[in-house]
MOPAC internal coordinates of N, CA, C and O (Angstrom, degrees):
PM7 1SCF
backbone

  N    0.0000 0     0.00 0     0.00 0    0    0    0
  C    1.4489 1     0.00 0     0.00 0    1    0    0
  C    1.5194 1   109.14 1     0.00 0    2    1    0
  O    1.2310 1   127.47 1   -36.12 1    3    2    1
  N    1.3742 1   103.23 1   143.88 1    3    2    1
  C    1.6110 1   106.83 1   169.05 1    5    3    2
  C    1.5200 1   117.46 1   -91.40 1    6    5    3
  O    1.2310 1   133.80 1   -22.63 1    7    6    5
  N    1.3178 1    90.92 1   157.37 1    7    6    5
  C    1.3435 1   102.60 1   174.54 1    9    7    6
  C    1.7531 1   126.30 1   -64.47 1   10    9    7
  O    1.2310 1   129.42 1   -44.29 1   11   10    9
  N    1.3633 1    99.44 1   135.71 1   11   10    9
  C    1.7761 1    99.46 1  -176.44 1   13   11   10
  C    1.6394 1    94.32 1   -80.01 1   14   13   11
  O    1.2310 1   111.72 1   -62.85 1   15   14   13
  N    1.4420 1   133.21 1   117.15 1   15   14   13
  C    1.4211 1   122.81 1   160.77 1   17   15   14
  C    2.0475 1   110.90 1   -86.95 1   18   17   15
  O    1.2310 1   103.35 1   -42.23 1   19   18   17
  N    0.8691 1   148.21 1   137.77 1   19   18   17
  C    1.7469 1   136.78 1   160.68 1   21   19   18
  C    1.0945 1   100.58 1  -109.77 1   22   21   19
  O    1.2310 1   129.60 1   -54.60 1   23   22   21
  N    1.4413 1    99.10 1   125.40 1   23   22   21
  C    1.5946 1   121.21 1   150.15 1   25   23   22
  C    1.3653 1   119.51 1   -82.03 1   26   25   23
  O    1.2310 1   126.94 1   -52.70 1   27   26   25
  N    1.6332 1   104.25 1   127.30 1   27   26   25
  C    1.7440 1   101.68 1   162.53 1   29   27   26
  C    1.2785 1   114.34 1   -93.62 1   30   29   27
  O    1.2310 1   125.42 1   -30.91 1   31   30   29
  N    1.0018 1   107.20 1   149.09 1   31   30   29
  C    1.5049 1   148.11 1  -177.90 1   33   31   30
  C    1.5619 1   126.53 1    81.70 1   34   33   31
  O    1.2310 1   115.82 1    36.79 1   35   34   33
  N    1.4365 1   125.54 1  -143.21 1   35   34   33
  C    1.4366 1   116.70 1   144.05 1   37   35   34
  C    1.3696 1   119.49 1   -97.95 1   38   37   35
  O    1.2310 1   130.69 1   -16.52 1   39   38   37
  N    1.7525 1    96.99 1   163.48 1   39   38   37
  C    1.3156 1    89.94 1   162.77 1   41   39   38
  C    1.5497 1   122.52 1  -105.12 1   42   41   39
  O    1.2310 1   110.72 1   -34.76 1   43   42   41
  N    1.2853 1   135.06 1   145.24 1   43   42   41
  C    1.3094 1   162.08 1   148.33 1   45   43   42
  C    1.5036 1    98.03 1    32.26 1   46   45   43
  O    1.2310 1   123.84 1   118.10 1   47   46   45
  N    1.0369 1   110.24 1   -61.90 1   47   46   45
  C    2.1357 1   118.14 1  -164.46 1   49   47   46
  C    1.8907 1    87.62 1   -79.72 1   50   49   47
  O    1.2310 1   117.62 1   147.01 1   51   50   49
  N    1.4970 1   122.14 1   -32.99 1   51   50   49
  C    1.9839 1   107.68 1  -179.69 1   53   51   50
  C    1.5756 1   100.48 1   -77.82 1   54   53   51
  O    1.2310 1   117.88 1   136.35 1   55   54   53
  N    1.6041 1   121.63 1   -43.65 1   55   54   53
  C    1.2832 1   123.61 1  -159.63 1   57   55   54
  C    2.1000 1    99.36 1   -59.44 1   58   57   55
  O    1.2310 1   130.93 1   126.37 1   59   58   57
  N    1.4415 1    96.51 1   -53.63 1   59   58   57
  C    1.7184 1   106.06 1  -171.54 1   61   59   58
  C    2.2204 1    89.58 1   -63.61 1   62   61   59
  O    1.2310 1   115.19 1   138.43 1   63   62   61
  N    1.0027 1   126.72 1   -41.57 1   63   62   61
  C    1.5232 1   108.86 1  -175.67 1   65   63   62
  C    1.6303 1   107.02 1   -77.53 1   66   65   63
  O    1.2310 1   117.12 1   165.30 1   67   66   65
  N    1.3450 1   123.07 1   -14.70 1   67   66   65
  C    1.7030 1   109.63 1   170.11 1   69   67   66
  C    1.6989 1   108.13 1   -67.95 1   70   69   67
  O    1.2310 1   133.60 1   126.11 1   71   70   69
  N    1.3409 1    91.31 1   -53.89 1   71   70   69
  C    1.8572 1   104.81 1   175.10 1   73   71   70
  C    1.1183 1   101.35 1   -41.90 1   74   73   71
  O    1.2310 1   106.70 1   148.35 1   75   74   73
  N    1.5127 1   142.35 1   -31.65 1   75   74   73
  C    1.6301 1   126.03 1  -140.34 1   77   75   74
  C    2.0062 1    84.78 1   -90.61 1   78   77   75
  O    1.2310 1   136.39 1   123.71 1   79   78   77
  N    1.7745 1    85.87 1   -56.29 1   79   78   77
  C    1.4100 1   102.17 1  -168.33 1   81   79   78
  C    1.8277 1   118.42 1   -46.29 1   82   81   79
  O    1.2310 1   127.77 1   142.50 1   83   82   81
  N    1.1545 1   102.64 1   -37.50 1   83   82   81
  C    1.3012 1   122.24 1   173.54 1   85   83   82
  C    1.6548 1   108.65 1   -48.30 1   86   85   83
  O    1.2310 1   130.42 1   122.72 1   87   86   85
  N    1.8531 1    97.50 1   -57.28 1   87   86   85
  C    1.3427 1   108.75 1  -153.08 1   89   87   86
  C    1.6673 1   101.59 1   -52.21 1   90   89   87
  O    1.2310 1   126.73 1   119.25 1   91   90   89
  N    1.5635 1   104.67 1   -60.75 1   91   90   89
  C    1.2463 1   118.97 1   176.52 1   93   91   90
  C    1.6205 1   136.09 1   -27.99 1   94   93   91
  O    1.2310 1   134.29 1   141.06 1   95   94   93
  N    1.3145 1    89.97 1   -38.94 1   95   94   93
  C    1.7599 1   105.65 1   176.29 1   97   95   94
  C    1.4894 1    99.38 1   -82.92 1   98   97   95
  O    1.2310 1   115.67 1   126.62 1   99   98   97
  N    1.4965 1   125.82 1   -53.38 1   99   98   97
  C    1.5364 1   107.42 1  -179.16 1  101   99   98
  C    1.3116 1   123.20 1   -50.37 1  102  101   99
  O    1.2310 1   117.49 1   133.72 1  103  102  101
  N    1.2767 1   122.38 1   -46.28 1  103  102  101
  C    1.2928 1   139.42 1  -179.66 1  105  103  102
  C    1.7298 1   100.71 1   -38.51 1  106  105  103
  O    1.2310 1   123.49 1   110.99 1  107  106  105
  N    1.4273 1   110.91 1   -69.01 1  107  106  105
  C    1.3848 1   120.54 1  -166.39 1  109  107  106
  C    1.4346 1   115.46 1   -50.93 1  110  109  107
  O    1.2310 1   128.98 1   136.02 1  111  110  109
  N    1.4413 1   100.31 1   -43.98 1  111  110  109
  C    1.7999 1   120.89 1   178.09 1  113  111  110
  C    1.7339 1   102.59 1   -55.59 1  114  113  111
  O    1.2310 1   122.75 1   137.07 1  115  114  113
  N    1.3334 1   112.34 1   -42.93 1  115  114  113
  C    1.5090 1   128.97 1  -166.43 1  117  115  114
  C    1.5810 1    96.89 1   -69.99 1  118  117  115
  O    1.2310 1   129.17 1   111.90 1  119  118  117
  N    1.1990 1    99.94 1   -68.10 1  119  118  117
  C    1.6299 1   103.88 1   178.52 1  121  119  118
  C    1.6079 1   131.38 1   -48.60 1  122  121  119
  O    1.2310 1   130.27 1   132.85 1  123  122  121
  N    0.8989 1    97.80 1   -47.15 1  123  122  121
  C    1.7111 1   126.38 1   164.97 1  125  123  122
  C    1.7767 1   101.33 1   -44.50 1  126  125  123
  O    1.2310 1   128.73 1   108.18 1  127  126  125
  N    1.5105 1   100.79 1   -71.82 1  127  126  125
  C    1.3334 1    96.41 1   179.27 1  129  127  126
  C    1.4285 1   134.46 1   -83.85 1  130  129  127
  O    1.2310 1   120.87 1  -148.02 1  131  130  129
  N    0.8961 1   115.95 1    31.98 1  131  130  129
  C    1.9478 1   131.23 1  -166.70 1  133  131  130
  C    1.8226 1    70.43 1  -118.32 1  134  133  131
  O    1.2310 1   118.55 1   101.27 1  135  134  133
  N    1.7703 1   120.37 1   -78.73 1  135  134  133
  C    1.7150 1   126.62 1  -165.70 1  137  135  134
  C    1.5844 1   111.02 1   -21.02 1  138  137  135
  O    1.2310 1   129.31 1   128.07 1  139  138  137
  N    1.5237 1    99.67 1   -51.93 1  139  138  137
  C    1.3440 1   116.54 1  -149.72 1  141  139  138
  C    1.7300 1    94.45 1   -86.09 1  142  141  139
  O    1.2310 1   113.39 1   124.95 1  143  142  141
  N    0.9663 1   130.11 1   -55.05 1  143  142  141
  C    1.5791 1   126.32 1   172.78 1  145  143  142
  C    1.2355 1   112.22 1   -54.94 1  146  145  143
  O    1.2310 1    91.97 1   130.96 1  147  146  145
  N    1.3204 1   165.04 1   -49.04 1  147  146  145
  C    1.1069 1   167.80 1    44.53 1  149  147  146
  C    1.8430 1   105.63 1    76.61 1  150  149  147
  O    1.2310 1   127.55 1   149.66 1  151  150  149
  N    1.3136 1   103.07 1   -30.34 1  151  150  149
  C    1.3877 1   113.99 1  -159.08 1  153  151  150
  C    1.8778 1    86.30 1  -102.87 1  154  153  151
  O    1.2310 1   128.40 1   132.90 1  155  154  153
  N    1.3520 1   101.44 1   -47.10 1  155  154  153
  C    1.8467 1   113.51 1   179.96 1  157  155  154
  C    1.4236 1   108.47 1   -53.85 1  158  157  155
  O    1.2310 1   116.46 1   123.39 1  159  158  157
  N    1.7108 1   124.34 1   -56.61 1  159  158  157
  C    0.8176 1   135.92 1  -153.52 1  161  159  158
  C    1.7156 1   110.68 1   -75.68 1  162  161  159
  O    1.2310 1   127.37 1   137.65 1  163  162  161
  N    1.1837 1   103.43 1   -42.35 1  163  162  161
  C    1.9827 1   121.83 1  -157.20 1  165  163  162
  C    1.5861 1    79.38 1   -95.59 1  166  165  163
  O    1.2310 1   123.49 1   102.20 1  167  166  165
  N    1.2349 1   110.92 1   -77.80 1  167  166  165
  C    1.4152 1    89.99 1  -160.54 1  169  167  166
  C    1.2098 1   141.73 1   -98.91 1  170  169  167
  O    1.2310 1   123.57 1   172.04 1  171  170  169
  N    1.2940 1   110.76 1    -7.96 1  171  170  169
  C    1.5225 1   121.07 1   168.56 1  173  171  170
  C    1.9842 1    96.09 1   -97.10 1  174  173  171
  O    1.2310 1   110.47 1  -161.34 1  175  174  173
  N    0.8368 1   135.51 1    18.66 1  175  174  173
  C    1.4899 1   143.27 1   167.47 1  177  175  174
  C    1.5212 1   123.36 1    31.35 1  178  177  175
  O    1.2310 1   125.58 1  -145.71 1  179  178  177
  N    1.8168 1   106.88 1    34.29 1  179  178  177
  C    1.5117 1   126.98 1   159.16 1  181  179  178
  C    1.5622 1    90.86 1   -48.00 1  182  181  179
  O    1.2310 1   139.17 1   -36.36 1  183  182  181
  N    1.3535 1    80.43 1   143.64 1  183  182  181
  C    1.6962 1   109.16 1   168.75 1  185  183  182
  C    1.7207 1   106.76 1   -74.32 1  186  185  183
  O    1.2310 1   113.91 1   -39.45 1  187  186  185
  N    1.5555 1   129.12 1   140.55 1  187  186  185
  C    1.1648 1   119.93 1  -171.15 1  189  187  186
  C    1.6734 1   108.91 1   -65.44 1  190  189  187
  O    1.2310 1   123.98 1   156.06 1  191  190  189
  N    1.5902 1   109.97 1   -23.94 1  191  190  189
  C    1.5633 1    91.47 1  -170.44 1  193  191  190
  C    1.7007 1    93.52 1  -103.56 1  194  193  191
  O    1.2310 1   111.71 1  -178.54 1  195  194  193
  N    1.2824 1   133.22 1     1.46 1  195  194  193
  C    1.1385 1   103.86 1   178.63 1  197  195  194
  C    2.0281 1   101.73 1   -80.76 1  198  197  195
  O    1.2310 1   135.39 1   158.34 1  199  198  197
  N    1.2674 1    87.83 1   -21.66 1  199  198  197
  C    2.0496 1    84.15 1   178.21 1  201  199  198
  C    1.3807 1    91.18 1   -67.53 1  202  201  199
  O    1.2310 1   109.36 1   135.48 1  203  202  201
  N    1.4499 1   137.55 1   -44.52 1  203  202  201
  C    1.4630 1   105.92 1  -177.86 1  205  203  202
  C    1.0600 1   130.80 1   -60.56 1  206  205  203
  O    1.2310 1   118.20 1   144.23 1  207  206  205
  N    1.2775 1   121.03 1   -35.77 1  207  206  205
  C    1.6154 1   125.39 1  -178.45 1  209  207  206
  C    1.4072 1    92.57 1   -70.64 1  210  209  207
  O    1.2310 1   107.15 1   115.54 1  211  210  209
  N    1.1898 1   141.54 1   -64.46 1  211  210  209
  C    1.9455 1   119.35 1  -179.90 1  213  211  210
  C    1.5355 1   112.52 1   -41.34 1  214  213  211
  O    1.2310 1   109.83 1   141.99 1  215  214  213
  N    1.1993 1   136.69 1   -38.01 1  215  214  213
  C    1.2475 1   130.76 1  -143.87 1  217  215  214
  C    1.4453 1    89.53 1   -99.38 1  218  217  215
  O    1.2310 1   122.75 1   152.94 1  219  218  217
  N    1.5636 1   112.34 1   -27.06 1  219  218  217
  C    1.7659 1   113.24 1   174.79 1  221  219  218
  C    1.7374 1   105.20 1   -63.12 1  222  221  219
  O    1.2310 1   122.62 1   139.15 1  223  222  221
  N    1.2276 1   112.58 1   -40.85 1  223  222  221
  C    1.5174 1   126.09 1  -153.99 1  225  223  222
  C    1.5289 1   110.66 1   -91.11 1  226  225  223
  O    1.2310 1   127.10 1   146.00 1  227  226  225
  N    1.4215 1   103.95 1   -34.00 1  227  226  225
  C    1.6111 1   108.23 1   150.80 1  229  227  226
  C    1.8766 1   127.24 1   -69.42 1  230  229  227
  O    1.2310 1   125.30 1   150.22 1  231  230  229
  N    1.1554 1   107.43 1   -29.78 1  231  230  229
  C    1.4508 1   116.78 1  -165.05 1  233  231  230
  C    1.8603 1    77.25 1   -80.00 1  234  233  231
  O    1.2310 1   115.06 1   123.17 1  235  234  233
  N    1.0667 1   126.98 1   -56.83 1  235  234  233
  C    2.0507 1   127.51 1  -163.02 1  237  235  234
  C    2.0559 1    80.28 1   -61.87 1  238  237  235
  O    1.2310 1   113.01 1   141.50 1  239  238  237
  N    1.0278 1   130.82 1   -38.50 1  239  238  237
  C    1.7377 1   105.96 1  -148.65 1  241  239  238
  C    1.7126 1    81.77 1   -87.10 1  242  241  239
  O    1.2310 1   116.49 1   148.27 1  243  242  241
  N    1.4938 1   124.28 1   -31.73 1  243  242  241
  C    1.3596 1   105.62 1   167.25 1  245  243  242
  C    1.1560 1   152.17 1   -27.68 1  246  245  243
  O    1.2310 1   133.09 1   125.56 1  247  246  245
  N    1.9019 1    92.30 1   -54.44 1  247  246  245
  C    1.1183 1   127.83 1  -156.87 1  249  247  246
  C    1.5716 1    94.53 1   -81.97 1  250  249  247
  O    1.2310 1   114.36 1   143.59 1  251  250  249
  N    1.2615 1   128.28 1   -36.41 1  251  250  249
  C    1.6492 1   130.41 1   167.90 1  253  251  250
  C    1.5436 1   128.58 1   -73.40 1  254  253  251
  O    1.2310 1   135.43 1   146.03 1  255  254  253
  N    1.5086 1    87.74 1   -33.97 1  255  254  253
  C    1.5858 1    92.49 1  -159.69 1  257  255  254
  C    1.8130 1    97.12 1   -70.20 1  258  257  255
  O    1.2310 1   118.42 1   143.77 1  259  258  257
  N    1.3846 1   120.62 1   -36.23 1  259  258  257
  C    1.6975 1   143.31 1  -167.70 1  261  259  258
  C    1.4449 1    85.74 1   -47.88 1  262  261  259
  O    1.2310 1   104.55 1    87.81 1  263  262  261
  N    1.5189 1   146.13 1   -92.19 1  263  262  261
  C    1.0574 1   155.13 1  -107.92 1  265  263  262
  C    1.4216 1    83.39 1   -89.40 1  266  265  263
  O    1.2310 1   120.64 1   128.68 1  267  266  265
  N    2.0097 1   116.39 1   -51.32 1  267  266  265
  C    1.8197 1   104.87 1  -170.88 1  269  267  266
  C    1.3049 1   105.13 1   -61.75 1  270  269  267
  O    1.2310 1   109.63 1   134.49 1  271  270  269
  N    1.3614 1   137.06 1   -45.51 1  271  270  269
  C    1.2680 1   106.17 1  -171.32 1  273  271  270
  C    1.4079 1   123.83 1   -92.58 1  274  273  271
  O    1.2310 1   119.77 1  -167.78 1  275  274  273
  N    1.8382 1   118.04 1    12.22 1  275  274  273
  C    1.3670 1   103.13 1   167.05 1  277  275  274
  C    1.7143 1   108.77 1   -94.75 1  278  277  275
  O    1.2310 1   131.43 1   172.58 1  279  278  277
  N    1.2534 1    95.54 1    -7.42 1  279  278  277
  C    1.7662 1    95.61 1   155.08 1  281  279  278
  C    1.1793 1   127.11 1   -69.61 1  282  281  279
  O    1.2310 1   121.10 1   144.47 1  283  282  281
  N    1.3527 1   115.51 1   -35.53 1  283  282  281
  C    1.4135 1   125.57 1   170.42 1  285  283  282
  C    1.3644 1   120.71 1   -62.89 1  286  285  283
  O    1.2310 1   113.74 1   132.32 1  287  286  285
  N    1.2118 1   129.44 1   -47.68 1  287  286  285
  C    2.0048 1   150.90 1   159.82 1  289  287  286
  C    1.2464 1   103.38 1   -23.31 1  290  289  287
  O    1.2310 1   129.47 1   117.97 1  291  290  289
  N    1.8037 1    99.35 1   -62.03 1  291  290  289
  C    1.3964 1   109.07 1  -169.52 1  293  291  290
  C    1.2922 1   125.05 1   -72.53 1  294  293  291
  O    1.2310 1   121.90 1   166.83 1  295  294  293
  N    1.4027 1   113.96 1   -13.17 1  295  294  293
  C    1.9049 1   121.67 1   176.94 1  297  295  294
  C    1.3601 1   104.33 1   -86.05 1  298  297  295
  O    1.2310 1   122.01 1   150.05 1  299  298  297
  N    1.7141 1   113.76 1   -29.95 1  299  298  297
  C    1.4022 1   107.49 1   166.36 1  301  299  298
  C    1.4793 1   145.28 1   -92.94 1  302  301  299
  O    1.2310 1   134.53 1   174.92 1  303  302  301
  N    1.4448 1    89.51 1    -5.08 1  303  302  301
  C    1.5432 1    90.37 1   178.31 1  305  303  302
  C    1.6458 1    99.18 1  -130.81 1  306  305  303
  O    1.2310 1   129.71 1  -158.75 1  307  306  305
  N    1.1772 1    98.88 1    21.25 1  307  306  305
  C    1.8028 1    90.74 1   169.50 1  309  307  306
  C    1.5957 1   127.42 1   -38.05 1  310  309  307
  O    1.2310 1   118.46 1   -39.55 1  311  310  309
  N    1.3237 1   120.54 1   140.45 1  311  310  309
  C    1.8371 1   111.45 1   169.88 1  313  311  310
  C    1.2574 1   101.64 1   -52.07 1  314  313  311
  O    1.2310 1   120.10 1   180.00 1  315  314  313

């Protein structure tokens, strides 16, 4: 039998393809949301801070609502 050797961490060619994969999704999220504000502001003619205070007040009901319903997922679709 051979020997088991383990390497920690990644190597170089997985670390640069997480980054890539990563990159790609921020970008879209970024882009998306520059379109869509831009889209609030010019043409539907929200006030700049009243879109902030929604986008504050949505980002907080996010930030709560995420955890109840992946608690919830998990009571229902447990193994």
């Amino acid at each position: 039998m051979g020997k088991i050797t383990k390497k920690d961490g990644l190597t170089k060619k997985h670390w640069i393809g997480y980054m890539m994969g990563d990159f790609g999704g921020c970008m879209t999220f970024a882009l998306m949301g520059s379109i869509v504000t831009v889209y609030y502001v010019d043409v539907l003619k929200i006030n700049v801070a009243t879109l902030a205070v929604l986008l504050l007040i949505w980002n907080i009901w996010d930030a709560v609502n995420d955890p109840i319903m992946g608690t919830i997922m998990d009571k229902m679709f447990a193994k």
